[in-house]
C-alpha positions in Angstrom: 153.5 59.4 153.4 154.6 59.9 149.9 151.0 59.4 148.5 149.5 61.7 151.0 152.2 64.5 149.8 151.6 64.1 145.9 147.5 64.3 147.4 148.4 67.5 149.1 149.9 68.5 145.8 147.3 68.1 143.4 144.4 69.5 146.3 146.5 72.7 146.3 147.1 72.6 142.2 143.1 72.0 142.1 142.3 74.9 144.8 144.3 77.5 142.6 142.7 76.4 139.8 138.9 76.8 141.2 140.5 80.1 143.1 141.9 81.6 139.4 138.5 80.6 137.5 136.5 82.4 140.7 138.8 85.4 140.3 137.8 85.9 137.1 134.4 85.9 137.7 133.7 89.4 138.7 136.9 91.0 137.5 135.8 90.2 133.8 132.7 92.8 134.0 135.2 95.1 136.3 137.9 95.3 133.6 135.8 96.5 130.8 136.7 100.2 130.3 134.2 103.0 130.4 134.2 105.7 128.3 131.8 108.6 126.9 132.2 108.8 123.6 131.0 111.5 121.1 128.3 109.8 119.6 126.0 110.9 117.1 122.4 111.5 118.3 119.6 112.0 116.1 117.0 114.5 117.4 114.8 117.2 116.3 116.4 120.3 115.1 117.3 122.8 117.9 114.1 125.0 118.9 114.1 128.8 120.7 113.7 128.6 124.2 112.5 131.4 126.4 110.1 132.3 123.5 108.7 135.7 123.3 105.6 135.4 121.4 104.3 133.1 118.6 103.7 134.3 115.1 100.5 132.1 113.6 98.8 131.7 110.3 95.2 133.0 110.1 93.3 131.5 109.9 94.9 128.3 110.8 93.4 125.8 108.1 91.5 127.0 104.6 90.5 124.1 102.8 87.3 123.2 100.9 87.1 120.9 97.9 84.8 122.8 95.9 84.9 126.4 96.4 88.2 127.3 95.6 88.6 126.5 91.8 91.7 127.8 89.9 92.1 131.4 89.9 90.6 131.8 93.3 91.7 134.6 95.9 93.0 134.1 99.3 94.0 136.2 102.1 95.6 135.0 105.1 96.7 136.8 108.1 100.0 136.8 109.6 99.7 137.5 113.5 102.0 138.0 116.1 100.7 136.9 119.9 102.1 138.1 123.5 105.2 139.2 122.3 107.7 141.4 124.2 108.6 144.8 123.1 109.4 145.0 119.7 110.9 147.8 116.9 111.7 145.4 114.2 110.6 141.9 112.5 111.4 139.9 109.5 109.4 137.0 108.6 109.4 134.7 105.6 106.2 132.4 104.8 106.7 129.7 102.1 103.6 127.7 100.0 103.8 125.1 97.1 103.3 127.7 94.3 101.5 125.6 91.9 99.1 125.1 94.6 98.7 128.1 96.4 100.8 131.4 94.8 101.3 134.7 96.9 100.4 137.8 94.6 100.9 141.1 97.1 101.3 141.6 100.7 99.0 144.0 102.9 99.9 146.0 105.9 99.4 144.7 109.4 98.9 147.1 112.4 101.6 146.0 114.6 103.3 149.6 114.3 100.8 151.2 113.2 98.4 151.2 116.5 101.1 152.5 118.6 103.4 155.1 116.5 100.9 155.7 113.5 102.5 154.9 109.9 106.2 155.8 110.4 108.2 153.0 109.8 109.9 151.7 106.9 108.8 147.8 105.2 111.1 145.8 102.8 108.9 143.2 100.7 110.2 140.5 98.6 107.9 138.3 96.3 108.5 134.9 94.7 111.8 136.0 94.7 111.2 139.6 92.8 111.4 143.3 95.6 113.7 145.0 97.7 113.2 142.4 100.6 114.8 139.5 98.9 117.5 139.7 101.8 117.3 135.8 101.8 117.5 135.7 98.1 121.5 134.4 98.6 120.7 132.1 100.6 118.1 130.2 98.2 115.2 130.8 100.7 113.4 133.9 98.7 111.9 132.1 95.0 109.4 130.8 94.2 106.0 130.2 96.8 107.9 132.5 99.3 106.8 135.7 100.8 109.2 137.7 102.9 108.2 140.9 104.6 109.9 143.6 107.2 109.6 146.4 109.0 111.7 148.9 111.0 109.7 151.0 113.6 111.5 154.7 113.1 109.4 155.9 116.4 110.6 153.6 118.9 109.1 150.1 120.4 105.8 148.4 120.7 104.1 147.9 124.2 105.2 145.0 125.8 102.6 141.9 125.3 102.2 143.0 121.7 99.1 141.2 119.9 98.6 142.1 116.5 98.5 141.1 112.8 102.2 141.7 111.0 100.8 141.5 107.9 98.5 140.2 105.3 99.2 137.6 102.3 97.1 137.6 99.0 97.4 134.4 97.4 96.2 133.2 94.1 94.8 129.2 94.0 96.8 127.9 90.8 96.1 123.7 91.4 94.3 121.2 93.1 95.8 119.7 96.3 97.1 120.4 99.6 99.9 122.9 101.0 101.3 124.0 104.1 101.5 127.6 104.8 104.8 127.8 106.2 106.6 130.0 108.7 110.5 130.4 108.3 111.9 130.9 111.5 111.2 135.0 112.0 113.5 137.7 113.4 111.9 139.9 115.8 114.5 142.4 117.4 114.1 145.1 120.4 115.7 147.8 121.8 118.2 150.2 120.5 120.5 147.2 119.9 118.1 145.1 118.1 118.5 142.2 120.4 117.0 139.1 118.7 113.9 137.5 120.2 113.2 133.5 120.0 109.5 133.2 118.9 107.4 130.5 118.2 105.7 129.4 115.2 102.5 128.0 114.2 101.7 127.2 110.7 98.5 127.1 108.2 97.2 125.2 106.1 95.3 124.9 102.4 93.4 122.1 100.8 91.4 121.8 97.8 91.4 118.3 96.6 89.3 115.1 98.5 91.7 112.1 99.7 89.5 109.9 100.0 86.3 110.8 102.5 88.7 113.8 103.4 90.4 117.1 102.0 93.6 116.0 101.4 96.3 117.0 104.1 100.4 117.9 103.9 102.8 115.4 104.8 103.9 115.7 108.6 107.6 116.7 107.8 109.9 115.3 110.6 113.5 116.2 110.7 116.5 115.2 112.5 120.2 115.9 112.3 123.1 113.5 113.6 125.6 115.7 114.9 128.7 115.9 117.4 127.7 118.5 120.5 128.9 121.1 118.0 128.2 121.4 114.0 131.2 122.8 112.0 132.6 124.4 109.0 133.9 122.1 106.3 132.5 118.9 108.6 129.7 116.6 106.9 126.3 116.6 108.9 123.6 114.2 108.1 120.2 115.6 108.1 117.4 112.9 107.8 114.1 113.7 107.2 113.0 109.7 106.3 110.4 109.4 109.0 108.5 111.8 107.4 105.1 110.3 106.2 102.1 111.2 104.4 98.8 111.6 106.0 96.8 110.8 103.2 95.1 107.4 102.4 97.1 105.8 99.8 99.7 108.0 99.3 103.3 107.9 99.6 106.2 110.2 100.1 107.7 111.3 96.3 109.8 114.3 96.7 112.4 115.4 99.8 113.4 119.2 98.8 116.3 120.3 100.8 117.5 124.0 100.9 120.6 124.4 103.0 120.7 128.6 103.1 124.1 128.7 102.8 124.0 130.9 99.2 125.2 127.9 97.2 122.1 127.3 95.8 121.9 123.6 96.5 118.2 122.0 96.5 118.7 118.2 97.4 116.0 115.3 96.5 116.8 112.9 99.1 115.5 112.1 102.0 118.7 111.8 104.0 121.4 114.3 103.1 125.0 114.3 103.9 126.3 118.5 103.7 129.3 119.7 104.5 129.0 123.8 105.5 132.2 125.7 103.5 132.2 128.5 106.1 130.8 129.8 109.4 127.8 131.4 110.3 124.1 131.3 111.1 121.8 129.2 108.5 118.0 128.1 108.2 117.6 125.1 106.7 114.5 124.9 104.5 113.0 121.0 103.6 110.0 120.4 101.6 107.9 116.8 101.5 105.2 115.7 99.1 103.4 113.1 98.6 101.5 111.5 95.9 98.2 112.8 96.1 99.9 116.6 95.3 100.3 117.5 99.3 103.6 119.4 100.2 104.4 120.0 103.8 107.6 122.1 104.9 109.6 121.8 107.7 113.1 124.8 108.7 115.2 125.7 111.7 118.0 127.9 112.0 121.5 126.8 113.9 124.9 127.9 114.1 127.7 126.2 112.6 131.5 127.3 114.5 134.4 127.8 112.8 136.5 125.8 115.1 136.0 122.7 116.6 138.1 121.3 119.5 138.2 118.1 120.7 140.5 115.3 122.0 139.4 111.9 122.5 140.9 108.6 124.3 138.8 105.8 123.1 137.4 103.0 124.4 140.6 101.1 123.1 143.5 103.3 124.3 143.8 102.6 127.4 145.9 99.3 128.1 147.2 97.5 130.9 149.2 94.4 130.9 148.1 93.2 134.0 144.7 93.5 135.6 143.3 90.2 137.1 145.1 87.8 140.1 147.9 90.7 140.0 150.6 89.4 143.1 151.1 92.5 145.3 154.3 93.7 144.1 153.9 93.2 140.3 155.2 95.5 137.9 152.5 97.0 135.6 152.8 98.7 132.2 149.8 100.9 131.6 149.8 102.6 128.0 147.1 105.8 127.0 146.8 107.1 123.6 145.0 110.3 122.6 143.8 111.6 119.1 142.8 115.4 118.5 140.0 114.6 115.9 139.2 119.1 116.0 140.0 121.1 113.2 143.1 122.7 115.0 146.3 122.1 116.3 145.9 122.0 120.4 148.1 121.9 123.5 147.3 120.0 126.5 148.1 117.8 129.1 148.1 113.8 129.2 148.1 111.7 132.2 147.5 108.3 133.7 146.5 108.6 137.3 145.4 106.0 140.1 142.5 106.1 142.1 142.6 106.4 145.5 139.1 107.1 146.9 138.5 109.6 149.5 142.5 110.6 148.9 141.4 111.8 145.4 143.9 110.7 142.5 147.7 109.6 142.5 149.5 110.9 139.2 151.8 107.8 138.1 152.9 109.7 134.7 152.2 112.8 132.7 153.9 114.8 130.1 152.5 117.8 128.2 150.8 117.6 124.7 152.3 120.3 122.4 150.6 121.1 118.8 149.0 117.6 118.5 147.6 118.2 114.7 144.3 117.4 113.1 143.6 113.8 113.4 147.4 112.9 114.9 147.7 111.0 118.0 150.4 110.4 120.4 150.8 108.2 123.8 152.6 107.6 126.4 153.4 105.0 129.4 153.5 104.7 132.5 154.9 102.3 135.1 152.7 101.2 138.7 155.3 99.0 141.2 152.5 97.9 143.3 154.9 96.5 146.0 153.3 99.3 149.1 149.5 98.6 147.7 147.4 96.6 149.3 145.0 93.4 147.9 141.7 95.2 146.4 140.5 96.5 143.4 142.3 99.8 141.7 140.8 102.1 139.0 143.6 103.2 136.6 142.6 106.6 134.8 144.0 107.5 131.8 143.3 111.7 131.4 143.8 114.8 128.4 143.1 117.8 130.4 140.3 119.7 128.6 141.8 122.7 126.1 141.9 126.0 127.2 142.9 129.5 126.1 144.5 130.1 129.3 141.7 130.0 132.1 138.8 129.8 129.3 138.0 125.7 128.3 137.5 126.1 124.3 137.0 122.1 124.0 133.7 122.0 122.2 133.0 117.9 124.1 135.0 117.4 126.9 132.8 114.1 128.3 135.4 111.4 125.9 138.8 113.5 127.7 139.2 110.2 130.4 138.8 106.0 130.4 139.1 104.1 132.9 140.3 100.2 133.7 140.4 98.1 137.2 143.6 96.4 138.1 142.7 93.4 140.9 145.8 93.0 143.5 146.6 90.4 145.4 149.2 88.9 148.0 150.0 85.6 149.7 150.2 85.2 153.4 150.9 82.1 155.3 147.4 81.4 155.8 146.6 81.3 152.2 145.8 84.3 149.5 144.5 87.2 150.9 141.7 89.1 149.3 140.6 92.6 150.9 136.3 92.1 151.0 136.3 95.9 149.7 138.2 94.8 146.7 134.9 94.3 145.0 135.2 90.5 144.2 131.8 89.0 144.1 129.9 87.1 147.1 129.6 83.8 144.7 133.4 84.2 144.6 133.5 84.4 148.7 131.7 81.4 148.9 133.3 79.4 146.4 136.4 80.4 148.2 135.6 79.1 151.4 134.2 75.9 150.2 137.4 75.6 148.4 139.3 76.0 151.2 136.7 74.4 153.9 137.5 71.2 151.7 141.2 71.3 151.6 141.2 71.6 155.6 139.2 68.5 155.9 141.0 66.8 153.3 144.2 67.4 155.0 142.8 66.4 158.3 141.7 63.4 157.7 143.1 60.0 159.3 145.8 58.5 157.8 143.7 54.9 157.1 141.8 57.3 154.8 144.5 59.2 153.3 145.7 55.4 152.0 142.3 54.3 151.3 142.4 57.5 148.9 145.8 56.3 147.4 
């Protein structure tokens, strides 16, 4: 008899042990937290949607390696295509000057056909007019042409198809250039609302690559960013998968021109730049290559003056007991927050339980007052989970989004929760009892009950055996 008790024994000391290790199983991909965090993606710069129109180079592509020697003249048209209404437009085109360098600017008839010559035209040269608007922002130098006009007799037609204006340029070297648009401001109405436009660039090329006319670099540009870029915040721009098009050749030169007014021309192909203020900026970047190509590539965004965000991180959520958890354990969950903005904030933190259809039970929360730049505080919370029964609980730890009293002003509100499972269970006569909708796996099941179909055979066995065992 005492044999057959110590065997009881150790069959019940081994079924825990097979039950703990099955337990921990499934719960081990449950208990990882989940999280959004604010990653940085790298993507093209932002482009208009809803465009109204395209402005285009024309023609699209000059280029012949023979009959455009030094000193040769050039005229390209700048059009404007199925536009809406317009009474105003500023465009900037930019060429490698010691390639291709603009001399005068003609007159267009996008005003002209529809409210004969009275409007008013700002031009700005290489730098040198009245139009150099951009001039302060490092955009209007050399190899740019900026031009403007104001209708003074009200709007275009709608659907507006017409050339803005001409460019006269003077061939100064051998090689290849793009003839770059900036991104233009075309405005309507008595309020000069701004129109999003698209853009389509030319080309020049006097110099063979090879069986070919040479060709510019295709410039491709990305920036890493948070949802929202910010004032005194550094943003990585990255123009390294830029590449040459030209047999042979290879990238030599990464321009960068941030149109800020601090006059700052970067050579590097990936560029950390911190904006000192707010505001609207084009970014201006100009590739070449070896064989004396340069392609350009600019967009205009917004940088904020404030950002606001709070994060709980993948690590600040923590729970001292999540797997084999005896119904009636006391558990210690812990939630941290850091405000990683650029202002003080108010808010609220909280951990809360998961209850399904019920929606959420709040276990603790406590109000976040003036939580400075890059602080973080916490709190805890305590679960008795004596009334819960055996299944699987998701423990949420929360920062209510910011808001200026009903308006949310959190710039990324998708990292404001994390979430954790905690696994209960309970003993009952008959054995531990698991609840099948407390998400533990089928293998686990069916370990179980092999588990325990051998311990029931074991235990009923005849006592001859039972000895022959001992």
């Amino acid at each position: 008899m005492r044999a057959r008790g110590q065997n009881r024994y150790q069959i019940i000391a081994v079924c825990l042990i097979l039950l703990s290790v099955t337990l921990n199983l499934y719960p081990a991909g449950m208990l990882s937290t989940s999280s959004v965090q604010p990653q940085p993606t790298l993507g093209s710069p932002p482009s208009p949607t809803n465009v109204n129109g395209t402005v285009t180079v024309s023609p699209a592509a000059v280029g012949d390696a023979t009959n455009y020697p030094l000193g040769t003249k050039l005229i390209v048209s700048i059009k404007l295509a199925n536009a809406s209404s317009i009474n105003q437009y500023k465009v900037a085109i930019a060429t490698w000057p010691t390639i291709l360098n603009p001399l005068s600017i003609g007159y267009g008839d996008v005003f002209a056909f529809a409210n004969g010559q009275n409007f008013t035209e700002a031009k700005c040269i290489n730098g040198h007019g009245l139009g150099c608007g951009l001039r302060a922002a490092g955009q209007d130098g050399p190899g740019v042409v900026t031009f403007s006009e104001l209708s003074l007799a009200g709007p275009t037609i709608n659907q507006t198809t017409s050339t803005l204006f001409q460019v006269m340029y003077n061939v100064t070297g051998k090689g290849a250039t793009q003839i770059h648009i900036l991104p233009p401001t075309l405005s309507s109405g008595a309020g000069g609302n701004t129109l999003a436009v698209g853009r389509v660039d030319g080309s020049f090329s006097n110099k063979n690559c090879g069986a070919a006319l040479c060709k510019p670099p295709s410039v491709s540009v990305s920036v890493a960013r948070n949802s929202t870029l910010v004032q005194q915040r550094s943003i990585l721009f990255n123009a390294s998968r830029s590449v040459p098009l030209n047999p042979s050749a290879s990238i030599i030169s990464y321009d960068w021109i941030f149109g800020d007014g601090n006059g700052n021309v970067v050579t590097s192909p990936i560029v950390n730049y911190t904006y000192p203020g707010a505001g609207n900026f084009v970014v201006v970047v100009r590739v070449a290559d070896s064989s004396n190509a340069v392609g350009f590539w600019s967009f205009r965004f917004h940088i904020s003056r404030f950002f606001i965000d709070l994060v709980i991180g993948p690590d600040d959520l923590t729970i001292d007991h999540t797997t084999f958890v005896l119904q009636g354990t006391q558990i210690n969950i812990g939630v941290t927050v850091e405000n990683v903005g650029t202002q003080a904030v108010n808010s609220t933190l909280a951990v809360l339980l998961s209850l399904g259809d019920r929606g959420n039970l709040t276990l603790k929360s406590r109000p976040i007052v003036n939580l400075g730049i890059n602080d973080r505080t916490n709190m805890t919370a305590n679960w008795d989970t004596a009334n819960y029964a055996p299944k699987v609980y998701r423990v949420i730890g929360r920062v209510d989004p910011v808001r200026n009293g009903t308006v949310l002003v959190e710039n990324v509100t998708s990292n404001n929760d994390i979430s954790a499972f905690v696994q209960i269970v309970t003993i009952s006569p008959a054995g531990l009892s698991l609840s099948v909708v407390s998400g533990v796996s089928l293998l686990s099941l069916i370990i179980i009950g092999v588990v325990v179909s051998l311990a029931r055979r074991f235990f009923n066995r005849k006592p001859e055996l039972e000895a022959d065992l001992s």
